[in-house]
Each structure stands twice: as structure tokens, then as C-alpha cells.
Backbone as CSV, one residue per row, in Angstrom:
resi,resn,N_x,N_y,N_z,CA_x,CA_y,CA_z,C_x,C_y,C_z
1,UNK,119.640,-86.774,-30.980,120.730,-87.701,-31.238,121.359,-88.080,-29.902
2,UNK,121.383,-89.025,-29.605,122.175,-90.140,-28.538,123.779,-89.826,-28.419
3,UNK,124.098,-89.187,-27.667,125.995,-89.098,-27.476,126.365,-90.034,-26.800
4,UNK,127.834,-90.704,-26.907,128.256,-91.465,-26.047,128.414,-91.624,-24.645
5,UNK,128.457,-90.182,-24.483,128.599,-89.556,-23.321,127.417,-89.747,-22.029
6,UNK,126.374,-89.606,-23.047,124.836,-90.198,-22.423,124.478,-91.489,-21.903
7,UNK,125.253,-92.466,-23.103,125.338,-93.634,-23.050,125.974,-94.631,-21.634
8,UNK,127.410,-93.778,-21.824,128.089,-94.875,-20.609,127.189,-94.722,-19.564
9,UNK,126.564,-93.931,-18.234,126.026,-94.531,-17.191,125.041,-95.031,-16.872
10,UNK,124.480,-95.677,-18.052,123.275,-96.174,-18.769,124.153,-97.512,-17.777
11,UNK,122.447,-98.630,-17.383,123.283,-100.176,-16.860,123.057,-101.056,-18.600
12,UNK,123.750,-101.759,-18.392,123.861,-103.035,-19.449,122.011,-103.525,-19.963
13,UNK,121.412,-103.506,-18.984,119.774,-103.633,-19.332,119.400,-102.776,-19.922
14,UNK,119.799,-101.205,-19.855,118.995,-100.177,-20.243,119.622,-100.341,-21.344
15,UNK,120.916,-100.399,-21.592,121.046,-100.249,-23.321,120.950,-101.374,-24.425
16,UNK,120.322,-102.445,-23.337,119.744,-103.650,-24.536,118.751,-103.273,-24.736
17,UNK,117.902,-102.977,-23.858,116.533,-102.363,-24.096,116.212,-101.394,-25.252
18,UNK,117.196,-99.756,-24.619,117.588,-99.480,-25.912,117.880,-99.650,-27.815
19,UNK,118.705,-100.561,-27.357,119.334,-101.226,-28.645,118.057,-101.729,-29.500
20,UNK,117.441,-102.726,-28.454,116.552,-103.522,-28.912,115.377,-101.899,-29.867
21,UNK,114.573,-101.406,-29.189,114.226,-100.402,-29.758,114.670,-99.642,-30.532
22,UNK,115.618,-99.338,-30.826,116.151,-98.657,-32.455,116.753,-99.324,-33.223
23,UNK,116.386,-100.742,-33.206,116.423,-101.756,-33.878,115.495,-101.816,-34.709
24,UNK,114.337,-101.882,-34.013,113.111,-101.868,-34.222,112.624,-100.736,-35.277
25,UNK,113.238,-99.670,-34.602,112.632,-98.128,-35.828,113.309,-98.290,-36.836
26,UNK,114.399,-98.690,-36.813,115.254,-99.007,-38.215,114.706,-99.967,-39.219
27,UNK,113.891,-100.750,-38.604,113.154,-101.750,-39.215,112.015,-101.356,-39.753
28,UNK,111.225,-99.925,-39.133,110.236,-99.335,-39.832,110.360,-98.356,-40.441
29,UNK,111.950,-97.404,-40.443,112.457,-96.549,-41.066,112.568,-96.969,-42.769
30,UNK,113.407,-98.349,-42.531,113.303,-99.038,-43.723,112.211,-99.476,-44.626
31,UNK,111.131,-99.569,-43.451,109.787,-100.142,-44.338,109.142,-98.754,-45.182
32,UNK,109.309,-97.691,-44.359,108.717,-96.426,-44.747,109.554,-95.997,-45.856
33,UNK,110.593,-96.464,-46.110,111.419,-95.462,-47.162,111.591,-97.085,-48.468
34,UNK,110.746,-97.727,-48.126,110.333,-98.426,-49.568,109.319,-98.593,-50.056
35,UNK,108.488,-98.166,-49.057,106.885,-97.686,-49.218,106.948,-96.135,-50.234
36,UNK,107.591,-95.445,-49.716,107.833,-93.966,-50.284,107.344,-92.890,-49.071
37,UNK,107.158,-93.708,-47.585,106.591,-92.981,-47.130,107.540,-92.338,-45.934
38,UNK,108.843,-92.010,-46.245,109.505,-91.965,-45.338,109.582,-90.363,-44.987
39,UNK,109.348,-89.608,-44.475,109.142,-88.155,-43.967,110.623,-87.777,-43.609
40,UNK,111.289,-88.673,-42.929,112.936,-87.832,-42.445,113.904,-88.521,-42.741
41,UNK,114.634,-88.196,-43.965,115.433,-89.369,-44.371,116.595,-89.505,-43.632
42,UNK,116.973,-88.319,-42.898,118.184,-87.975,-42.047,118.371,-88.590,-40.842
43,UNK,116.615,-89.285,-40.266,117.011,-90.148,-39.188,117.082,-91.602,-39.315
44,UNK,117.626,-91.936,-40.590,117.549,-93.657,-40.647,119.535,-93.642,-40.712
45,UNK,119.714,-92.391,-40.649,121.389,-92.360,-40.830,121.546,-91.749,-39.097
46,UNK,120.739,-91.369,-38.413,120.853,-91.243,-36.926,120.791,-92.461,-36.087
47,UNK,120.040,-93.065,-36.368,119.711,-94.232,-35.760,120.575,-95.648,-36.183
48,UNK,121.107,-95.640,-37.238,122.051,-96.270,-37.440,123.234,-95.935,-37.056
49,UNK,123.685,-94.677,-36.625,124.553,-94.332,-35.627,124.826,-94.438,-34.038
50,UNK,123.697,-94.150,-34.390,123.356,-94.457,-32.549,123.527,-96.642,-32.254
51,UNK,123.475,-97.114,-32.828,123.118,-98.550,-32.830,124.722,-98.752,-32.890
52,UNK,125.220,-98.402,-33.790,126.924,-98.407,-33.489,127.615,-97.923,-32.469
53,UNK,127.219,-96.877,-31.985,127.727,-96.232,-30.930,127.257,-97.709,-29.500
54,UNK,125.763,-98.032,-29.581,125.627,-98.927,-28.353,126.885,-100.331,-28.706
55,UNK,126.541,-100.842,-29.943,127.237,-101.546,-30.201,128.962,-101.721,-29.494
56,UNK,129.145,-100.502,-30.025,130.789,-100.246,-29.363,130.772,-100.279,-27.954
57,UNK,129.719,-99.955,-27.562,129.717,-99.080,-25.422,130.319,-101.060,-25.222
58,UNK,129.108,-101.994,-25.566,128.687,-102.610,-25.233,130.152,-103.593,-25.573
59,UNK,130.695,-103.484,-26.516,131.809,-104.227,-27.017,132.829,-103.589,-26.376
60,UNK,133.332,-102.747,-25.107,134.198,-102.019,-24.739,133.998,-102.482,-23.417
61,UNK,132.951,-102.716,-22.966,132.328,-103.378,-21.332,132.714,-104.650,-21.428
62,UNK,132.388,-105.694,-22.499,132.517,-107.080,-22.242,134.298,-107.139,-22.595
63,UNK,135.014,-106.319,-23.349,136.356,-106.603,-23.124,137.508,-105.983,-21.940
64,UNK,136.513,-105.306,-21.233,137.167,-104.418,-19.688,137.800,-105.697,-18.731
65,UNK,136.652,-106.588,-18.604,137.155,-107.516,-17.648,137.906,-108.347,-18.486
66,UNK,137.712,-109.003,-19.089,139.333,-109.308,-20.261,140.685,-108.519,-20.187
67,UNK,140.533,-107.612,-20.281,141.638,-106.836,-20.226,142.466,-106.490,-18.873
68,UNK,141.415,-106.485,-17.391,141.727,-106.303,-16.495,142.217,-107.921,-15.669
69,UNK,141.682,-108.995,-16.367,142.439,-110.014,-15.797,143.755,-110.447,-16.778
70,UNK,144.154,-109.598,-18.220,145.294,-110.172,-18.657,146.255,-109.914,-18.255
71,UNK,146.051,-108.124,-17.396,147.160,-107.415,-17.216,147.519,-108.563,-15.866
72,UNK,146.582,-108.659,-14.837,147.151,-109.339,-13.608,148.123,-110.176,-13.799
73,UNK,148.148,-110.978,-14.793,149.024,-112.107,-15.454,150.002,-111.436,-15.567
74,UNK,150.366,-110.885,-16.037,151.519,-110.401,-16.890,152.281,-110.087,-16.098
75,UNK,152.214,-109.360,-14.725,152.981,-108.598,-13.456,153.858,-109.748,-12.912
């Protein structure tokens, strides 16, 4: 399992890359568990965690510089 902690000094490429790839298994996690052939049902609820977790890193980076030019204003 992927911690956040792991996550942040990851660059912005590595965790699209990322992203992009457990995108992907989620997409065959899903295929396998309507097939009947899904072996670990516990990691289609990991990996959908982990995809939120990038989600957030990634939604916390693009509002840093937002946030760091509102404050300048404000002074």
C-alpha cells in the first residue's frame, strides 16, 4: 500500500505516470471481478485508495501556488 508520505517527493511526472497505471489495474481489477476471476478482492479497495490519495497530492500542489500568490495580495 502507497502512503502519502511516499508520495510527496515523488516529481509531478512520476505521479502521473503512477496515477496513469493504477488506473489501469483498476480497470482490470474490475474486469476480473465481473469475469469471477478476481483472486484479491481487498486490492480493488487499495488501489482505489491510493488513486485518491494521488488525486489529493496532486490537487494540494496545483493550489500551493494559488495560495502563495493570494496571500502576497493581501499584505
Amino acid at each position: 500500500m502507497t502512503k502519502t508520505k511516499d508520495l510527496r517527493p515523488q516529481t509531478d511526472d512520476q505521479i502521473a505516470t503512477a496515477l496513469g497505471e493504477l488506473k489501469r489495474e483498476a480497470f482490470n481489477l474490475r474486469f476480473q471481478a465481473a469475469t469471477g476471476q478476481l483472486e484479491k478482492p481487498s486490492r480493488v479497495r487499495e488501489v482505489r485508495r491510493t488513486i485518491a490519495r494521488i488525486k489529493t497530492l496532486q490537487g494540494q500542489r496545483a493550489a500551493a501556488p494559488a495560495d502563495a500568490g493570494s496571500q502576497q495580495g493581501a499584505k
